[in-house]
C-alpha positions as CSV (number, residue, x, y, z in Angstrom):
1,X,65.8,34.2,129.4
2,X,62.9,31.8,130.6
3,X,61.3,31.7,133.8
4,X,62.5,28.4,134.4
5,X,66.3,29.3,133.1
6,X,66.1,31.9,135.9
7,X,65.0,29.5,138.4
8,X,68.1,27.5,137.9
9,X,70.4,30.3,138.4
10,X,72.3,30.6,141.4
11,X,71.4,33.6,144.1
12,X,75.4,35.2,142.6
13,X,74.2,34.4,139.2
14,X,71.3,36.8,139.9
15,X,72.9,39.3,141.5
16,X,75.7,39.9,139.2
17,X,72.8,39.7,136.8
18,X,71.2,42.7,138.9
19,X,74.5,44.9,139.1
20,X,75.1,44.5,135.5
21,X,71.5,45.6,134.7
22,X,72.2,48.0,137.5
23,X,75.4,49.3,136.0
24,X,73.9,49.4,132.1
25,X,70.9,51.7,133.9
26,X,73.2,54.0,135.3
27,X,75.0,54.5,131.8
28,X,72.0,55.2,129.5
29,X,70.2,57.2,132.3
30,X,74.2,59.6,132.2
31,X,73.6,59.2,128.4
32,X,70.2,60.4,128.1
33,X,71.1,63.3,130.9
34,X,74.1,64.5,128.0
35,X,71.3,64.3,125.1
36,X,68.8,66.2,127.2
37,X,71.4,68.6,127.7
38,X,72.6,68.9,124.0
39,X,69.1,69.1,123.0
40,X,68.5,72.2,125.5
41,X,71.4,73.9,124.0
42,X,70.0,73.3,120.1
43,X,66.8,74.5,121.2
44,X,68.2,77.4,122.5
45,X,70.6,78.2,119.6
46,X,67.2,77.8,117.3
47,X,65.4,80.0,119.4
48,X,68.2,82.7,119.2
49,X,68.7,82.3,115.6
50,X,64.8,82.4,114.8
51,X,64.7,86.0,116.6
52,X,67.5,86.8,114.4
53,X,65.5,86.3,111.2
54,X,62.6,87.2,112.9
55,X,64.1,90.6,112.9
56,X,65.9,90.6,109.9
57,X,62.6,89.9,108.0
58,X,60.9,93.4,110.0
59,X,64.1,95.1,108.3
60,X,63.6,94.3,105.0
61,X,60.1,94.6,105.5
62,X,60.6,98.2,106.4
63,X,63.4,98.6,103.5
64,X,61.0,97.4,101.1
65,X,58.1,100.3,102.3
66,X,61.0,102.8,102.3
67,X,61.7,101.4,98.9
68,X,58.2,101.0,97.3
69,X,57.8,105.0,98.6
70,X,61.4,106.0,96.8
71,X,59.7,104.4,93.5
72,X,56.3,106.6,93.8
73,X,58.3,109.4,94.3
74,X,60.4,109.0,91.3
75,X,57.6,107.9,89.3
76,X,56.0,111.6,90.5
77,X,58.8,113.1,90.0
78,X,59.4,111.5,86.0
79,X,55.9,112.4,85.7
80,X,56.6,116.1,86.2
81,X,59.3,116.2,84.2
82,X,57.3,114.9,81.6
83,X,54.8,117.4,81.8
84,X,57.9,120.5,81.9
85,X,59.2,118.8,79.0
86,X,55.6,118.4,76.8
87,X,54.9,122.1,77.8
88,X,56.6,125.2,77.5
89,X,59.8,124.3,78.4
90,X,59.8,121.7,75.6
91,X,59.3,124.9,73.3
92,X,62.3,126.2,74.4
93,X,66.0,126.3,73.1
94,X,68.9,126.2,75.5
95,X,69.5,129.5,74.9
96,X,66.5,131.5,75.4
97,X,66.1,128.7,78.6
98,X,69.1,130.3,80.4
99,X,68.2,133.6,79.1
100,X,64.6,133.5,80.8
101,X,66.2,131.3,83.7
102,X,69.0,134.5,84.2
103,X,66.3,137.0,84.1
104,X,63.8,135.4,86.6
105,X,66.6,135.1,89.4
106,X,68.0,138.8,88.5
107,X,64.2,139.6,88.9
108,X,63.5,137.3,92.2
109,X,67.3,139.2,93.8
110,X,66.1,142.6,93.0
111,X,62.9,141.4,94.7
112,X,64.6,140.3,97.9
């Protein structure tokens, strides 16, 4: 509306004008309050579920150093048997293994 439109218009004109403008203020300002509101609440429910994951990425973090040190030790431990295997035990039949095996704990209970 021009200056000169709003010249002509009577005083109720321009105060119905006033309340309606009024009126439409009061209704985006309740709107706005119900978005500020609904954004708090997102933020909050973000900020709860980024802890979450936050600590759900410490816990696998700490499962995978539990896990790398599981591997070494089974790499260690494939490694010795390796090296039992490639030496005298290699040499060995199953026999004379449970034989020897048999003897050394009648040895290591007489021992005792």
């Amino acid at each position: 509306m021009t200056d000169r439109e709003l010249r002509r218009l009577r005083r109720q004109d321009l105060l119905q004008m006033l309340l309606a403008q009024s009126r439409e203020s009061v209704r985006l300002q309740t709107e706005l309050d119900e978005k500020d509101k609904d954004l708090h609440l997102l933020q909050e429910n973000y900020e709860r579920l980024k802890k979450k994951l936050d600590e759900k990425d410490a816990q696998i973090e700490k499962l995978k150093g539990r896990l790398d040190h599981k591997d070494n030790e089974i790499g260690g431990l494939r490694e010795e048997l390796r090296i039992c295997r490639s030496e005298k035990w290699g040499e060995l039949d199953e026999e004379s293994l449970v034989a020897e095996v048999v003897s050394k704990l009648k040895t290591a209970l007489l021992n005792a």
